[in-house]
Phi, psi and omega in degrees: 000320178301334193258355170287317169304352175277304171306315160298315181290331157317300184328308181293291164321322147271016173301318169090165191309172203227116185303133168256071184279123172222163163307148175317310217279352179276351196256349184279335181277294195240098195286296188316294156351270199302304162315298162357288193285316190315283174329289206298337198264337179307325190279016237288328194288005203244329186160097243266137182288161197215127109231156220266053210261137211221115161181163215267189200283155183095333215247043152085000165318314178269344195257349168270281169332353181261334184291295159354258181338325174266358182266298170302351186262336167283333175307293171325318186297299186311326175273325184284322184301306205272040156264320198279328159334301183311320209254348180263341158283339163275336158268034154293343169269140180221037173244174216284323158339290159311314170318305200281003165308284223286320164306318188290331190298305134021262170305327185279317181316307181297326196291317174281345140297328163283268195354280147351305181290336190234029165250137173228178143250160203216151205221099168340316162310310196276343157323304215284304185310293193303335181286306169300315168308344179234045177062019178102343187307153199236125177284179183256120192257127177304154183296316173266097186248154147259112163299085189280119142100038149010148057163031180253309173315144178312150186278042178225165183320332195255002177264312179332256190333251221291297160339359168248345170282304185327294178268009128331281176309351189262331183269339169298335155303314210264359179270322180300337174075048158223021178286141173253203179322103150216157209244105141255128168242159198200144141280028171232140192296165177334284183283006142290359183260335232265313177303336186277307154320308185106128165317321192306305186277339187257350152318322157330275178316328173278350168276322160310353193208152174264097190300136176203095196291119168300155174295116178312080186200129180261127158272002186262315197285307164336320188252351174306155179227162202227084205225150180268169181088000000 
């Protein structure tokens, strides 16, 4: 058993920092920001990032969330082969030892495949829509999730109440230190949360998350065309 856990913790360690690729022009908007995520990921097998992206529409909060997200699921595919690479060199040993190497080594693989499988983003509207079609039930939120678009959800009591269950349970992971990958992305400012929400729940968030306000700049607008005449 020590030495599949050597292994895996080798795996894990040379996997190396988990790449982030953007356009030139997006890292010219938000430089800090983009140094930020860059720094954090480098760090990743240590601690998996919460942060809080607060910016107005078009300026790239979701399309920098997604990135993420793909990034970690591609870092992760690359450690589930080369476990499973480890298991086809070990069965080449064929006493019992090896074996019992070679099921755990398995298991940590299968594992980071259910990882892999449950990181999504979810857009807070359709969180909301799936809880009313299914009787009020609260969904099953993946480990690795992005909230995409905070405050887009209807403006009632029963979407309010649940986005307040929802990053309730992620900070009680995150007080327990078992919390994984999470995202809020939202247009609406500090005090548009705190009203929307409650002081209680965006208190939360600023301790759980790395607020990281955008710049007033649409990339949608950017690409637009226009023509008169």
């Amino acid at each position: 058993m020590q030495k599949a856990e050597t292994i895996k913790k080798e795996t894990i360690s040379q996997a190396g920092n988990i790449p982030l690729v953007l356009p030139g022009d997006y890292k010219a908007n938000n430089p800090a920001i983009i140094d930020r995520i860059h720094s954090d990921l480098s760090d990743w097998q240590s601690k998996y990032p919460h942060y809080l992206l607060i910016g107005s529409v078009g300026s790239g909060k979701t399309y920098l969330a997604s990135l993420i997200l793909e990034s970690f699921k591609t870092r992760l595919c690359d450690l589930s082969q080369s476990l499973y690479s480890q298991c086809v060199k070990i069965d080449a040993d064929n006493h019992r030892e090896a074996l019992n190497h070679n099921s755990l080594l398995r298991s940590y693989a299968q594992q980071l495949n259910e990882y892999i499988s449950s990181i999504k983003m979810i857009t807070a509207r359709s969180l909301h829509r799936h809880y009313l079609d299914h009787d009020n039930k609260i969904p099953a939120i993946p480990k690795f999730f992005c909230l995409d678009d905070l405050g887009a959800e209807p403006d009632t009591q029963s979407a309010k109440e649940l986005m307040i269950s929802i990053i309730s349970a992620r900070y009680e992971a995150y007080k327990a230190a078992k919390s994984d990958l999470f995202i809020i992305t939202t247009n609406l400012s500090s005090d548009d949360l705190s009203y929307r929400y409650g002081d209680r729940i965006v208190d939360r968030i600023t301790e759980m998350c790395t607020i990281m306000k955008f710049k007033s700049h649409s990339f949608r607008q950017d690409r637009r065309e226009i023509i008169e005449g």
